[in-house]
C-alpha positions in Angstrom: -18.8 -41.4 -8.4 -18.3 -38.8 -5.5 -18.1 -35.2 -5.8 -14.2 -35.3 -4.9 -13.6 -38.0 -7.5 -15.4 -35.6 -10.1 -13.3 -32.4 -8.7 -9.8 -34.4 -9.0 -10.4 -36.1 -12.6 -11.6 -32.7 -13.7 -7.7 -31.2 -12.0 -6.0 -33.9 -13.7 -7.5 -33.4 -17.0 -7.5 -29.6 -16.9 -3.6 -30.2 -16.2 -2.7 -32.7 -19.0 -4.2 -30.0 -21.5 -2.3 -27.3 -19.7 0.9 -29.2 -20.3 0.5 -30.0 -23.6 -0.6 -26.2 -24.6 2.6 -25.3 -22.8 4.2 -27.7 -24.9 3.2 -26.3 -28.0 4.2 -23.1 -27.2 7.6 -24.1 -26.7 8.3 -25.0 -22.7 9.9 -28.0 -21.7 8.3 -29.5 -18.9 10.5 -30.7 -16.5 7.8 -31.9 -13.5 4.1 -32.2 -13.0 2.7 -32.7 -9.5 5.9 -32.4 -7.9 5.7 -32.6 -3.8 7.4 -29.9 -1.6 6.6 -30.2 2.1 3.4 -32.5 1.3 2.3 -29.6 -1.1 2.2 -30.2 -4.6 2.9 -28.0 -7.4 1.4 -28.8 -10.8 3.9 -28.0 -13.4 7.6 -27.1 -13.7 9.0 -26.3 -17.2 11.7 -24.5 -18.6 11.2 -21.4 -21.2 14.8 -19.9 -22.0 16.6 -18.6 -18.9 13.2 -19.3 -16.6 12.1 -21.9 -14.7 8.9 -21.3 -14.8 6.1 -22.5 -12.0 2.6 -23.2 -13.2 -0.3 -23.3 -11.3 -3.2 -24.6 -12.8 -6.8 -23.7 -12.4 -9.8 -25.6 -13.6 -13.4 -24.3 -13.4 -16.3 -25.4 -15.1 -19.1 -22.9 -16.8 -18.4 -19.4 -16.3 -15.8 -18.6 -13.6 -13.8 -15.5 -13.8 -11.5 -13.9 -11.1 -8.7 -11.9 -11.5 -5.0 -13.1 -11.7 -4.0 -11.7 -8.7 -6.9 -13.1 -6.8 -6.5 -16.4 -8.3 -3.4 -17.4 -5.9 -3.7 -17.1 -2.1 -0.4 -14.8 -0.3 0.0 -18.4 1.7 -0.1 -20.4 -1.8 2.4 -17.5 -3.2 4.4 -18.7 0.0 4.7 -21.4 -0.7 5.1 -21.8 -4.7 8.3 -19.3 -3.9 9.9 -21.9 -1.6 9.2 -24.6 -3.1 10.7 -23.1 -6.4 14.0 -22.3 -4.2 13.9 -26.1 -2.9 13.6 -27.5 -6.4 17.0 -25.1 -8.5 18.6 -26.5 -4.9 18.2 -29.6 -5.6 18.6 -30.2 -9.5 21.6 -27.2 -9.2 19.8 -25.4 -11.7 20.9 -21.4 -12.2 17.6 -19.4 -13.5 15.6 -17.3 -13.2 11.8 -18.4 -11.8 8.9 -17.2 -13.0 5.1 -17.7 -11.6 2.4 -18.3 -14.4 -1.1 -19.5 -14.3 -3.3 -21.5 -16.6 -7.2 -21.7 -16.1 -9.3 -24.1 -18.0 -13.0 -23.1 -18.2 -14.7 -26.1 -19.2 -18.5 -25.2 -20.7 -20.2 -28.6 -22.1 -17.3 -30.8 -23.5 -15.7 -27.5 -25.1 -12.9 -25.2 -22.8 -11.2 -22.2 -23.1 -7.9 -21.7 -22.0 -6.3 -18.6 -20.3 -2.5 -18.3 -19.7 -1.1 -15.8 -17.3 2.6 -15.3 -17.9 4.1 -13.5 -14.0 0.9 -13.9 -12.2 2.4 -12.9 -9.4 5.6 -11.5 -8.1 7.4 -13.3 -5.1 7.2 -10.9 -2.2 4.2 -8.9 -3.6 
């Protein structure tokens, strides 16, 4: 299997376990791997008044960077418009937050880490 086969099933796995921990802590997810402008982003759910933009981060072994370095100022950019695009077109009225989830996979054991307001639009 190649290397980017390896590096996607390892996204897609790191985000079905981010859903389902969001899940349990009470989110409802509305959309995973929804497409803005050919971008994609990995999960929209719903806590209370927020809608609630996760991006998910999946690393194997020991991989730590700090939550603000974790999402680009173009990615940031992006996420923020995209959020706009998708209350627009559902009509939705809340307020949007931007979390992050990394997975650290070590052996066939992970930790997960969840960043509530990783970022701030316009920081």
């Amino acid at each position: 299997m190649k290397n980017t086969n390896n590096k996607a099933e390892l996204g897609r796995r790191g985000e079905r376990l981010a859903a389902h921990y969001l899940e349990e802590q009470g989110f409802r997810i509305l959309d995973r791997n929804w497409y803005f402008r050919k971008k994609e982003i990995d999960i929209l759910a719903e806590e209370g008044r927020f809608l609630v933009v996760v991006e998910v981060k999946t690393r194997v072994g020991a991989y730590r960077i700090a939550p603000g370095g974790m999402i680009s100022r173009r990615k940031q950019k992006f996420l923020t418009e995209a959020a706009d695009a998708y209350l627009r077109k559902y009509g939705l009225d809340r307020d949007v937050r931007f979390d992050v989830v990394v997975i650290h996979f070590f052996d066939n054991q992970y930790q997960l880490e969840h960043i509530p307001d990783a970022f701030l639009p316009g920081e």
